[in-house]
PyMOL Python script that loads the backbone (N, CA, C, O; Angstrom):
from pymol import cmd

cmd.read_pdbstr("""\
ATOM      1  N   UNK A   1      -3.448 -10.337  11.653  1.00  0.00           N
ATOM      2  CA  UNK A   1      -2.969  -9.042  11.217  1.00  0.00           C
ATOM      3  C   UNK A   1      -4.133  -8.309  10.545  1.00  0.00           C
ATOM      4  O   UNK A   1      -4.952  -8.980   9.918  1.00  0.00           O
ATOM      5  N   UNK A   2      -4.289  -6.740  10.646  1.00  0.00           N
ATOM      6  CA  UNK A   2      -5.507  -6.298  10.279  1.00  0.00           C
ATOM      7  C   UNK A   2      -5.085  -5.966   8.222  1.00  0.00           C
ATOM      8  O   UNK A   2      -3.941  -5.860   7.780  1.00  0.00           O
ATOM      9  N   UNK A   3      -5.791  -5.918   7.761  1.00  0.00           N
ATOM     10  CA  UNK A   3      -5.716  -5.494   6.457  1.00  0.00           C
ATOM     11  C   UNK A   3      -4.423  -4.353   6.137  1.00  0.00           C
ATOM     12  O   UNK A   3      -3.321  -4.547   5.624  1.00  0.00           O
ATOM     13  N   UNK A   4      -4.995  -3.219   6.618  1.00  0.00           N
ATOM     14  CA  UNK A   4      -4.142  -2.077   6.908  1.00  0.00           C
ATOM     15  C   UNK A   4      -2.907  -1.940   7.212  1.00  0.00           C
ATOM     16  O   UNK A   4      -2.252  -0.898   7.186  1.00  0.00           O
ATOM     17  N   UNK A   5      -2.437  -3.393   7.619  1.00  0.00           N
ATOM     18  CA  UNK A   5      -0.883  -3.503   8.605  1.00  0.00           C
ATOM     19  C   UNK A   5      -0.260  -4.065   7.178  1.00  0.00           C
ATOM     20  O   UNK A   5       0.746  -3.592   6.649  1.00  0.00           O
ATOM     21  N   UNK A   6      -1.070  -5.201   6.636  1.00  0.00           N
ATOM     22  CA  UNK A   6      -1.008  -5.539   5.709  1.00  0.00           C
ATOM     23  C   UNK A   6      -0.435  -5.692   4.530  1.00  0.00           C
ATOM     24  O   UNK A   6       0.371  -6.505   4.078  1.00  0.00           O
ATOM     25  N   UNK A   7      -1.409  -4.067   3.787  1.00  0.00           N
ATOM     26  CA  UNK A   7      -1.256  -3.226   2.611  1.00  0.00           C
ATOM     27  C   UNK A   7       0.114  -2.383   3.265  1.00  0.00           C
ATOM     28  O   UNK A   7       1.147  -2.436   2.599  1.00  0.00           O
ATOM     29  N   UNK A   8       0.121  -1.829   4.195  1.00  0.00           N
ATOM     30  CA  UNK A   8       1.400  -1.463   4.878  1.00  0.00           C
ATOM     31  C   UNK A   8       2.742  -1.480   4.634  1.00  0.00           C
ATOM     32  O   UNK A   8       3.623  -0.626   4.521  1.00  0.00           O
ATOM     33  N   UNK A   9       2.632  -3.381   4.552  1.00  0.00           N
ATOM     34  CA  UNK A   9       3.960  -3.870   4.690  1.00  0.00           C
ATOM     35  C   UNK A   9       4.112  -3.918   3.155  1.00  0.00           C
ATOM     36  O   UNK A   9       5.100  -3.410   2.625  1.00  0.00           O
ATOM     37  N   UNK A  10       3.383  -4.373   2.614  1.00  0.00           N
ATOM     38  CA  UNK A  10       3.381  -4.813   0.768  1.00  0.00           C
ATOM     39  C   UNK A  10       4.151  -3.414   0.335  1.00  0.00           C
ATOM     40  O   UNK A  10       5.173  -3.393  -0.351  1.00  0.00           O
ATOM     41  N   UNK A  11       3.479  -2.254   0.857  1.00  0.00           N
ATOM     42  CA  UNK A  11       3.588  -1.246  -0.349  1.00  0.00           C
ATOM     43  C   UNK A  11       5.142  -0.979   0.225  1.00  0.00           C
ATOM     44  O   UNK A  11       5.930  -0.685  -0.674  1.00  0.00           O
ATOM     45  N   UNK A  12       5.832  -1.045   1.865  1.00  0.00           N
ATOM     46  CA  UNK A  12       6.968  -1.206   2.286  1.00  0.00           C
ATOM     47  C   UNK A  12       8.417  -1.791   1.536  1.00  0.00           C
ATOM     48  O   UNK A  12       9.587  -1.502   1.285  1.00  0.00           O
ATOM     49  N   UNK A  13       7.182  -3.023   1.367  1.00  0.00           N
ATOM     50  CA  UNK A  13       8.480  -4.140   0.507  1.00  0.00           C
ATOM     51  C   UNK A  13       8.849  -3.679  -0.384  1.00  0.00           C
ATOM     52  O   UNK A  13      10.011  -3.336  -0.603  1.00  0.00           O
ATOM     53  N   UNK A  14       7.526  -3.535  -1.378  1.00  0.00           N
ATOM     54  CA  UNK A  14       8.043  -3.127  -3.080  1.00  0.00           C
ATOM     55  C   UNK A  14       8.845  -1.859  -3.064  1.00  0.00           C
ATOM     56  O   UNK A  14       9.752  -1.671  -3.874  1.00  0.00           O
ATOM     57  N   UNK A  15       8.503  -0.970  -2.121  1.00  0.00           N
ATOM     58  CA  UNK A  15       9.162   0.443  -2.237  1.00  0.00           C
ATOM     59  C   UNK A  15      10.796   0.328  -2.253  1.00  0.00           C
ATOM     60  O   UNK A  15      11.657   0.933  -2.893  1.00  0.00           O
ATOM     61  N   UNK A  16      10.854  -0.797  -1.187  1.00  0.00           N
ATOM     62  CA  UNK A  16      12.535  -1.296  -0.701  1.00  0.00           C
ATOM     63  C   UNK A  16      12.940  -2.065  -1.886  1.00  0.00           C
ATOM     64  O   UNK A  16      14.115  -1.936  -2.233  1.00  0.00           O
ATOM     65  N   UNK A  17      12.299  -2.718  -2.461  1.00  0.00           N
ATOM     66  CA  UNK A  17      12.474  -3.806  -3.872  1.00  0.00           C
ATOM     67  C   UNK A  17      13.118  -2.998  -4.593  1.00  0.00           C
ATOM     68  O   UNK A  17      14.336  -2.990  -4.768  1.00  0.00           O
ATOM     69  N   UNK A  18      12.260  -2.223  -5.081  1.00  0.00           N
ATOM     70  CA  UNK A  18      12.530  -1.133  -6.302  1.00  0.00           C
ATOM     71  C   UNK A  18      12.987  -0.042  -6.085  1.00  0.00           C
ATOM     72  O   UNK A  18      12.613   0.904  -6.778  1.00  0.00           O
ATOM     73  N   UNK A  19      13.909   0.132  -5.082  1.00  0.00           N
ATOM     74  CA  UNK A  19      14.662   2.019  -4.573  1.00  0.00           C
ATOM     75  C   UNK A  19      13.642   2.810  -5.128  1.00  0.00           C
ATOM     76  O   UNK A  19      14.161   3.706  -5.794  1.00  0.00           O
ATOM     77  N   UNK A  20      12.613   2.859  -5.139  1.00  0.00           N
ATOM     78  CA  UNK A  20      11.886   4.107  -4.802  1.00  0.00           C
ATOM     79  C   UNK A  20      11.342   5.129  -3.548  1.00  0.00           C
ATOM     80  O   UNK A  20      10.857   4.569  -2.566  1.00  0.00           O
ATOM     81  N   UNK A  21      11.389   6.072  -3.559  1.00  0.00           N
ATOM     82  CA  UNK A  21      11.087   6.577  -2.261  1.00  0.00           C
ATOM     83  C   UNK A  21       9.646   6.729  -2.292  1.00  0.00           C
ATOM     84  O   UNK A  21       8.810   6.562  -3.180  1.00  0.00           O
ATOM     85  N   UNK A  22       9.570   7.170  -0.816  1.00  0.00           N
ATOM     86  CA  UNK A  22       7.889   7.620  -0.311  1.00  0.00           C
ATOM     87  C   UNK A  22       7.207   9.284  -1.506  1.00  0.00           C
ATOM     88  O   UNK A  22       6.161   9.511  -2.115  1.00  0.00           O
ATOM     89  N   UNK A  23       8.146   9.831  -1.356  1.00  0.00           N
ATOM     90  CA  UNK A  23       8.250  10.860  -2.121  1.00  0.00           C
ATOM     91  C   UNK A  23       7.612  10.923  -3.447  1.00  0.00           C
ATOM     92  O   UNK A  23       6.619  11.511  -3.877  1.00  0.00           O
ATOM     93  N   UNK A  24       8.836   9.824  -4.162  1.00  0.00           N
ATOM     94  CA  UNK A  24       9.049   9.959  -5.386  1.00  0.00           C
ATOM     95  C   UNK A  24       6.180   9.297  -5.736  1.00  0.00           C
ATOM     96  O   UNK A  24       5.073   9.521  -6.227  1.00  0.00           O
ATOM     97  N   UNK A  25       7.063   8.534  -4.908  1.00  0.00           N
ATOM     98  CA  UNK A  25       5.025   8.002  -5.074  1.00  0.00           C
ATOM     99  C   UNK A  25       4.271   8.962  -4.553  1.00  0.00           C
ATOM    100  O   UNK A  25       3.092   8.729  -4.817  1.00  0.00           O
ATOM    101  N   UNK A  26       4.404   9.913  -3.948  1.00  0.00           N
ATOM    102  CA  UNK A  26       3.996  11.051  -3.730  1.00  0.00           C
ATOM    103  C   UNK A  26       3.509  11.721  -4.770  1.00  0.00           C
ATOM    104  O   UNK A  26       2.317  11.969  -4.954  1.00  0.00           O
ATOM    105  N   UNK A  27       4.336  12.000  -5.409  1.00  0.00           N
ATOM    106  CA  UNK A  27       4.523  13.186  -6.599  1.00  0.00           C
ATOM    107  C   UNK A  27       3.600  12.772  -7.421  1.00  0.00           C
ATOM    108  O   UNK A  27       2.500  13.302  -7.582  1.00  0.00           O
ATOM    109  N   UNK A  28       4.224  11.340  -8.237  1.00  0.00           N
ATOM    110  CA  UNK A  28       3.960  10.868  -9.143  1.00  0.00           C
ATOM    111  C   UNK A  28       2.464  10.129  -8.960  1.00  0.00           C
ATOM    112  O   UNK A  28       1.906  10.025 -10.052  1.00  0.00           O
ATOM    113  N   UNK A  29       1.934   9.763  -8.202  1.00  0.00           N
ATOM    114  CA  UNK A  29       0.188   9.211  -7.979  1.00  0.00           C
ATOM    115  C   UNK A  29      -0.966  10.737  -7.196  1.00  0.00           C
ATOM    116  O   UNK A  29      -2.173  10.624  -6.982  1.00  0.00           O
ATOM    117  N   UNK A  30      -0.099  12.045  -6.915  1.00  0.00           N
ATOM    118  CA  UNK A  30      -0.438  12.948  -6.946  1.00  0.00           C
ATOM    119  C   UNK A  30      -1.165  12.887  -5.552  1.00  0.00           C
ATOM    120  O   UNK A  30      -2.152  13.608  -5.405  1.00  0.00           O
ATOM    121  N   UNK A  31      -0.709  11.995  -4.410  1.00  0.00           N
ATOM    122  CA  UNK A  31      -1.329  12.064  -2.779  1.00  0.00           C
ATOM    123  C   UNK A  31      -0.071  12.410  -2.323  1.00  0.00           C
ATOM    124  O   UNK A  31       1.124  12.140  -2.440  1.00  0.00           O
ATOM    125  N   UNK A  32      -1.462  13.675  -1.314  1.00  0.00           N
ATOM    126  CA  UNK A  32      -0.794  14.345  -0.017  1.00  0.00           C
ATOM    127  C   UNK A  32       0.210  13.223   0.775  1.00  0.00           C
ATOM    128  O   UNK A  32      -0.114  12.087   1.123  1.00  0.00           O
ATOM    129  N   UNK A  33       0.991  13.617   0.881  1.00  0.00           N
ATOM    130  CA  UNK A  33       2.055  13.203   2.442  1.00  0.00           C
ATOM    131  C   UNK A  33       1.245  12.748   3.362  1.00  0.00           C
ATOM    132  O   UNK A  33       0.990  11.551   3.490  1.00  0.00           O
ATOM    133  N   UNK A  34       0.849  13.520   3.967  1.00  0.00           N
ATOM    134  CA  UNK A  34      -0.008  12.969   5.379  1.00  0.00           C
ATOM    135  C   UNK A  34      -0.748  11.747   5.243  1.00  0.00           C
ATOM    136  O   UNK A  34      -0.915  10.898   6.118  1.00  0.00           O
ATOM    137  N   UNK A  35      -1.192  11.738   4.020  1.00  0.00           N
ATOM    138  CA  UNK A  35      -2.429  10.271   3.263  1.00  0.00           C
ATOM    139  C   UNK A  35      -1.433   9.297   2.934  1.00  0.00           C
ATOM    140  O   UNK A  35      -1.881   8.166   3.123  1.00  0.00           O
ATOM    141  N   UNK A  36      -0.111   9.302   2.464  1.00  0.00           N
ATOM    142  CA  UNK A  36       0.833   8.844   1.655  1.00  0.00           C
ATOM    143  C   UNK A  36       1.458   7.639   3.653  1.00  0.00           C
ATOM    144  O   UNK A  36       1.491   6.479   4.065  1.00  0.00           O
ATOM    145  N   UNK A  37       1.714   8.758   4.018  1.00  0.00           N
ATOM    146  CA  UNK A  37       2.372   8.331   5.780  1.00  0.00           C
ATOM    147  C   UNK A  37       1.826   7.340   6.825  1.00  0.00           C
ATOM    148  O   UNK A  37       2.295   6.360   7.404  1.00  0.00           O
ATOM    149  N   UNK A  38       0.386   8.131   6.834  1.00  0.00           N
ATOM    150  CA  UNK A  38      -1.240   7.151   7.332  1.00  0.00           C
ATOM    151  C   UNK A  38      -1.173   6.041   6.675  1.00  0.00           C
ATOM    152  O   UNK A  38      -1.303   5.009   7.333  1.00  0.00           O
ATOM    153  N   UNK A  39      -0.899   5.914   4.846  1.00  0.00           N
ATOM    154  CA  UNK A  39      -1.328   4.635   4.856  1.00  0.00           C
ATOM    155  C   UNK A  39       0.579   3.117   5.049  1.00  0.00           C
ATOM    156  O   UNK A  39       0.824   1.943   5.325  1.00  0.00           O
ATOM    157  N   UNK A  40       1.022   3.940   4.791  1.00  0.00           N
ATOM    158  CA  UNK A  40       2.463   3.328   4.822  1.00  0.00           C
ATOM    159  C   UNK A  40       2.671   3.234   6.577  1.00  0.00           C
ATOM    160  O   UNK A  40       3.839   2.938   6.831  1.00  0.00           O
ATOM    161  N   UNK A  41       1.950   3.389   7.633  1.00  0.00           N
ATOM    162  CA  UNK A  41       2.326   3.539   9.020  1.00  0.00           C
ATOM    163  C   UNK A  41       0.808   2.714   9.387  1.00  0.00           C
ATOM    164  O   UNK A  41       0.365   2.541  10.522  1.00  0.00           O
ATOM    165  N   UNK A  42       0.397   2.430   8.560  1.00  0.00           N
ATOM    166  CA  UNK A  42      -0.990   1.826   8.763  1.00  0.00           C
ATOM    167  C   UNK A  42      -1.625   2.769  10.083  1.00  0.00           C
ATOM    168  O   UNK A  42      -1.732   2.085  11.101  1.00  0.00           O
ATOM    169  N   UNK A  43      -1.972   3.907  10.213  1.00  0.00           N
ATOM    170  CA  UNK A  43      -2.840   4.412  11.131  1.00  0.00           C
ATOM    171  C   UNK A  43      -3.693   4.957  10.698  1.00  0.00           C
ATOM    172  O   UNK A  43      -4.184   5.814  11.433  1.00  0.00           O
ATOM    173  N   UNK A  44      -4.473   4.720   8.970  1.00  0.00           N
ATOM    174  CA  UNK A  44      -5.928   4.765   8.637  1.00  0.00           C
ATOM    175  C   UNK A  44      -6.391   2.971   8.995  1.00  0.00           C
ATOM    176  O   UNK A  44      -5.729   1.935   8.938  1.00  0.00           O
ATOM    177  N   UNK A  45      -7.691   3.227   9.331  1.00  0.00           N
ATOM    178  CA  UNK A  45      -8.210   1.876   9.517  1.00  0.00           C
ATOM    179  C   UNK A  45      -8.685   1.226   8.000  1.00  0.00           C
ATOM    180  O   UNK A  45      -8.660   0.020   7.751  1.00  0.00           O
ATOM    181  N   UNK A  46      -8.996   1.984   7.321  1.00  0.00           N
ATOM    182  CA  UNK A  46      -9.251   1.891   5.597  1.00  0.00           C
ATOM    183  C   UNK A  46      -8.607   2.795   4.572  1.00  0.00           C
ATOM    184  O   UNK A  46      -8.219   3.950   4.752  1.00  0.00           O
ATOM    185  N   UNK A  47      -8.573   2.268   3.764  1.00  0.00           N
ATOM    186  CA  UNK A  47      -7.574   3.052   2.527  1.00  0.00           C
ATOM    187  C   UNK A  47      -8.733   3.012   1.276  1.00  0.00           C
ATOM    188  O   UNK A  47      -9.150   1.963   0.786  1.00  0.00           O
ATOM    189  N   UNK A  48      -9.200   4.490   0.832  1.00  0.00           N
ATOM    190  CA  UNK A  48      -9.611   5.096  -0.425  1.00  0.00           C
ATOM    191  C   UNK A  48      -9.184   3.733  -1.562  1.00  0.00           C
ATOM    192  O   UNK A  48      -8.005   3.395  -1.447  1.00  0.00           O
ATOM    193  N   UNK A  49      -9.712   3.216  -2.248  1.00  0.00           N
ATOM    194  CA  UNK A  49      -9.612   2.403  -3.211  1.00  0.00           C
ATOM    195  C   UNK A  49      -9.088   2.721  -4.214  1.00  0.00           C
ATOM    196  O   UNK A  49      -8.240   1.951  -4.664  1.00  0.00           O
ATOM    197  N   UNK A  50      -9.454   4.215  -5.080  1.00  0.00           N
ATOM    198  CA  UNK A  50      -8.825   5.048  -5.609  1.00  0.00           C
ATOM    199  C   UNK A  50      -7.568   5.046  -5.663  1.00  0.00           C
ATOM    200  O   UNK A  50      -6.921   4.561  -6.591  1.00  0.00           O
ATOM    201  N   UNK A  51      -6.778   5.972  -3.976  1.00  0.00           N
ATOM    202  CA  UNK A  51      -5.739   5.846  -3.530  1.00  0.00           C
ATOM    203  C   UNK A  51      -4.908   4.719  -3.766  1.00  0.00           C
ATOM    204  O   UNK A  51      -3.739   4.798  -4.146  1.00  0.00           O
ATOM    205  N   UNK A  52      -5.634   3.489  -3.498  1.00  0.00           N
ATOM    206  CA  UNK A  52      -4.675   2.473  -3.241  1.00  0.00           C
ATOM    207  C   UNK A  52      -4.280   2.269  -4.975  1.00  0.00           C
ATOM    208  O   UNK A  52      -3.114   2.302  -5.369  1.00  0.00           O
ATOM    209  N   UNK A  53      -5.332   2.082  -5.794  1.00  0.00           N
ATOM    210  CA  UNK A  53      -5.106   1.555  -7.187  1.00  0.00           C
ATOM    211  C   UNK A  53      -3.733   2.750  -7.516  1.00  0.00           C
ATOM    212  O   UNK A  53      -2.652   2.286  -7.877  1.00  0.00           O
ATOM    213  N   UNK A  54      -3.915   4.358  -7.344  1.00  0.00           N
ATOM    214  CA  UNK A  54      -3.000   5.334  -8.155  1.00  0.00           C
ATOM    215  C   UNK A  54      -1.514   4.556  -7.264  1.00  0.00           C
ATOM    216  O   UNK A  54      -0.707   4.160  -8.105  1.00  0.00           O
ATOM    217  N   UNK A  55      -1.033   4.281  -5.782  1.00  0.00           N
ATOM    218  CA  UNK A  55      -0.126   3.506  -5.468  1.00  0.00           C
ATOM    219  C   UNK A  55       0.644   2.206  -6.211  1.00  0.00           C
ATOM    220  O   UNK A  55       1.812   2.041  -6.563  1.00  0.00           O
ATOM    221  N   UNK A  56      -0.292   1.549  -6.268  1.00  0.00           N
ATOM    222  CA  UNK A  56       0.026   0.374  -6.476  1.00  0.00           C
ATOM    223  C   UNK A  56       0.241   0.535  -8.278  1.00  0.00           C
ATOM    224  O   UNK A  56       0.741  -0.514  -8.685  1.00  0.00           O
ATOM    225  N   UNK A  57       0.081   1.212  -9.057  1.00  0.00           N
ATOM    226  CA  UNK A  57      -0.007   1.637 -10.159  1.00  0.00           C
ATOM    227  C   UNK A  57       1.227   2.623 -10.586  1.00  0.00           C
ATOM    228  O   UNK A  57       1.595   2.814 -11.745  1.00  0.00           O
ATOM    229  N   UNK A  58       1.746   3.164  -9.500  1.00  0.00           N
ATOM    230  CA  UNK A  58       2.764   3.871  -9.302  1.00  0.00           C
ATOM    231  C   UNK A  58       3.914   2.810  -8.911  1.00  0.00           C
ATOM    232  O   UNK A  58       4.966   3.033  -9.509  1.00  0.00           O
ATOM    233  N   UNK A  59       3.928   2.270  -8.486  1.00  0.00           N
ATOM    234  CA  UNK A  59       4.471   0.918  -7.953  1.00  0.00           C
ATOM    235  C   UNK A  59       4.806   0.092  -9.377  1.00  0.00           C
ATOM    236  O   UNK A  59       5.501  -0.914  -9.519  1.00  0.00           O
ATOM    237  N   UNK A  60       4.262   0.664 -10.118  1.00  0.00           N
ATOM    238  CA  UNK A  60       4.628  -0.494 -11.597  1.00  0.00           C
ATOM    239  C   UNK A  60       4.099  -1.660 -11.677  1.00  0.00           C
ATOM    240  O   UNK A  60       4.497  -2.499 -12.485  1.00  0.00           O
ATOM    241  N   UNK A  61       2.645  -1.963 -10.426  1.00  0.00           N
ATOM    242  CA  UNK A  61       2.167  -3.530 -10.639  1.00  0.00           C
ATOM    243  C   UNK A  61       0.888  -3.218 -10.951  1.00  0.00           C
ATOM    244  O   UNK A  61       0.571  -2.033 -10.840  1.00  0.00           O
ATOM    245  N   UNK A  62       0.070  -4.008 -11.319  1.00  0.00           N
ATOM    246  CA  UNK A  62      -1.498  -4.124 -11.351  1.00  0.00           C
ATOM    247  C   UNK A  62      -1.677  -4.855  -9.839  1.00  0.00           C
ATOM    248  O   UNK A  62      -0.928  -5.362  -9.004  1.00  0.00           O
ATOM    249  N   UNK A  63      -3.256  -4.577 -10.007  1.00  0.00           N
ATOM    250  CA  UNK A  63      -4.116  -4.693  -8.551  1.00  0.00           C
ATOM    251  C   UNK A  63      -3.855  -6.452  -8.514  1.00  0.00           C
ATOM    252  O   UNK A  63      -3.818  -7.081  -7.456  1.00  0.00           O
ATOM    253  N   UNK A  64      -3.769  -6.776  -9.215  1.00  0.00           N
ATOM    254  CA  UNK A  64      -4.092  -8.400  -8.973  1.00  0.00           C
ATOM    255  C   UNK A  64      -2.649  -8.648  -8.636  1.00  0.00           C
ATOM    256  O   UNK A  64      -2.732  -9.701  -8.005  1.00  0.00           O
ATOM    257  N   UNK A  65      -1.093  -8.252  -8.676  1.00  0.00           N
ATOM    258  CA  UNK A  65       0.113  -8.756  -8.327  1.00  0.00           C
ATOM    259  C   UNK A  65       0.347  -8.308  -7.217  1.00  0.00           C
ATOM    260  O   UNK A  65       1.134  -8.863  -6.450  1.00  0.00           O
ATOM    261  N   UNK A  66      -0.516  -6.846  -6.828  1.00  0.00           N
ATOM    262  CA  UNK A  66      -0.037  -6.694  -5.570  1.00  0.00           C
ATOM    263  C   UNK A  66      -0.555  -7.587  -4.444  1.00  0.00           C
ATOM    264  O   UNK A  66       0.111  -8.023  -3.506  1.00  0.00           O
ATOM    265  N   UNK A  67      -2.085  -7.823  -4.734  1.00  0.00           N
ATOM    266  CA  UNK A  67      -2.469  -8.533  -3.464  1.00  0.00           C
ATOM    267  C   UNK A  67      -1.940 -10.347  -4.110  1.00  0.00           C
ATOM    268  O   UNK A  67      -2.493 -11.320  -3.598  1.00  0.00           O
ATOM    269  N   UNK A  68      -1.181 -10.489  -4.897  1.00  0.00           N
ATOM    270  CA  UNK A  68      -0.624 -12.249  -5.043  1.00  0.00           C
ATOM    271  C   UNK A  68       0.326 -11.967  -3.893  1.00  0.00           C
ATOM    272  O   UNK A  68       1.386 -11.422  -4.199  1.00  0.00           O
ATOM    273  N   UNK A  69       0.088 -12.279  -2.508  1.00  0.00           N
ATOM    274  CA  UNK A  69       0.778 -12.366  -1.443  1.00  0.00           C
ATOM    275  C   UNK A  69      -0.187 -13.610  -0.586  1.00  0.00           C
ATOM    276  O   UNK A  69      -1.411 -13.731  -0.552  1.00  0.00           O
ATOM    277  N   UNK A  70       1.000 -14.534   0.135  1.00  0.00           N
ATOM    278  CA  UNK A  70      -0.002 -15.061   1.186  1.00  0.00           C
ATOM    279  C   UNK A  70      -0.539 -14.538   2.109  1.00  0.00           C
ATOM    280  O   UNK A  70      -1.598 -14.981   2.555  1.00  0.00           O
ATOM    281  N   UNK A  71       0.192 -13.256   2.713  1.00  0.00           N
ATOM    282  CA  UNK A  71      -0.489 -12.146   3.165  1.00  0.00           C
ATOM    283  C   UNK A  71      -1.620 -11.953   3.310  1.00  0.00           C
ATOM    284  O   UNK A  71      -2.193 -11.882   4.398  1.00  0.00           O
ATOM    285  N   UNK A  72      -2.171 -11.825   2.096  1.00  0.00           N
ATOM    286  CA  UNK A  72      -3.694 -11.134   2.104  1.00  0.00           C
ATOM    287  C   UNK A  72      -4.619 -12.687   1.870  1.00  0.00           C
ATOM    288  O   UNK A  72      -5.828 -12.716   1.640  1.00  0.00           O
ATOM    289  N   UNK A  73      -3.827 -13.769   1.978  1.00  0.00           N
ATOM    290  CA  UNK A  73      -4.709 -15.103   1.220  1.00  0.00           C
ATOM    291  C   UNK A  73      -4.955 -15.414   2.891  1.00  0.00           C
ATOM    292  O   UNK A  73      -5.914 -16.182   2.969  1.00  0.00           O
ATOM    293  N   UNK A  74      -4.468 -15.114   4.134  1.00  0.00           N
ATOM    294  CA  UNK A  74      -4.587 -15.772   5.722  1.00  0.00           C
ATOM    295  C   UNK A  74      -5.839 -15.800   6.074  1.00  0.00           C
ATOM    296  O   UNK A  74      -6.518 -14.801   5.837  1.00  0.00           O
ATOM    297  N   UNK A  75      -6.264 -16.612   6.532  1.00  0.00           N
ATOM    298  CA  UNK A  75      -7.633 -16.599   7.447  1.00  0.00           C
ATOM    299  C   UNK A  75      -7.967 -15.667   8.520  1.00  0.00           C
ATOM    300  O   UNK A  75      -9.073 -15.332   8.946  1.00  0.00           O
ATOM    301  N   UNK A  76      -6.868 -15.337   8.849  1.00  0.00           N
ATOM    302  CA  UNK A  76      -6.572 -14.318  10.440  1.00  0.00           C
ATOM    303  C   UNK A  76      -6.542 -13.239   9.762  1.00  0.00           C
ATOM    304  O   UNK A  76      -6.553 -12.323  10.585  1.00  0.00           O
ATOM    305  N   UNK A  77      -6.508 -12.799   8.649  1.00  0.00           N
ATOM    306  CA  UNK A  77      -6.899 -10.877   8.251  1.00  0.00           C
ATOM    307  C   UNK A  77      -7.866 -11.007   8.850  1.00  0.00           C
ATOM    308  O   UNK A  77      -8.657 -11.931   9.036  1.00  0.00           O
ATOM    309  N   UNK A  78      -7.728  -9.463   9.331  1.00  0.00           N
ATOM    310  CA  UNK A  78      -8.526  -9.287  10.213  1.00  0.00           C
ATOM    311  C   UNK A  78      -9.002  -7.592   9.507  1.00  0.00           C
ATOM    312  O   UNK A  78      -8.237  -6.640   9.662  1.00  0.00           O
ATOM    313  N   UNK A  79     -10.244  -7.455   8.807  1.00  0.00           N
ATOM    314  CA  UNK A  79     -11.176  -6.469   8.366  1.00  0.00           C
ATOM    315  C   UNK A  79     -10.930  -4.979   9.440  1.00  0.00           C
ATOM    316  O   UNK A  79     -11.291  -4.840  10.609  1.00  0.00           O
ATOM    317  N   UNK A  80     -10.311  -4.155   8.694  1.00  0.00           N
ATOM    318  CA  UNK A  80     -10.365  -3.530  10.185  1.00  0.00           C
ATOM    319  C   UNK A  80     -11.643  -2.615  10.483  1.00  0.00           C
ATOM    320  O   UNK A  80     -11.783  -2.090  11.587  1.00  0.00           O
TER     321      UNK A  80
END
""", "prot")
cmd.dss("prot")
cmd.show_as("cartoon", "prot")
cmd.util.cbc("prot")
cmd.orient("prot")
């Protein structure tokens, strides 16, 4: 699985975890829709670091709980 599909699914889950919408992380981490869509549909090949921290921060976790997934621990990520 490439990185991107990845971060994808994570930010998917928690969103479904915690009834928050796409929106509401919109607003509140202050990214465009289109950037917000790209990275939740994984069709950027890389994600702004920036970006990802104001998400995942919006999300209510720190950088280190989001990637505690076996997910991101696989040998088969694949760098995209």
């Amino acid at each position: 699985m490439k990185v991107s599909k990845a971060i994808a699914i994570k930010i998917r889950e928690i969103i479904k975890e915690k009834d928050i919408t796409l929106y509401r992380i919109e607003k509140n981490a202050c990214i465009p829709h289109s950037t917000m869509m790209d990275i939740v549909n994984a069709k950027r090949e890389s994600c702004n670091v920036k970006t990802l921290i104001l998400i995942i921060r919006t999300l209510g976790l720190t950088v280190s709980e989001f990637f505690d997934d076996p997910m991101f621990e696989s040998e088969d990520l694949e760098i995209d």
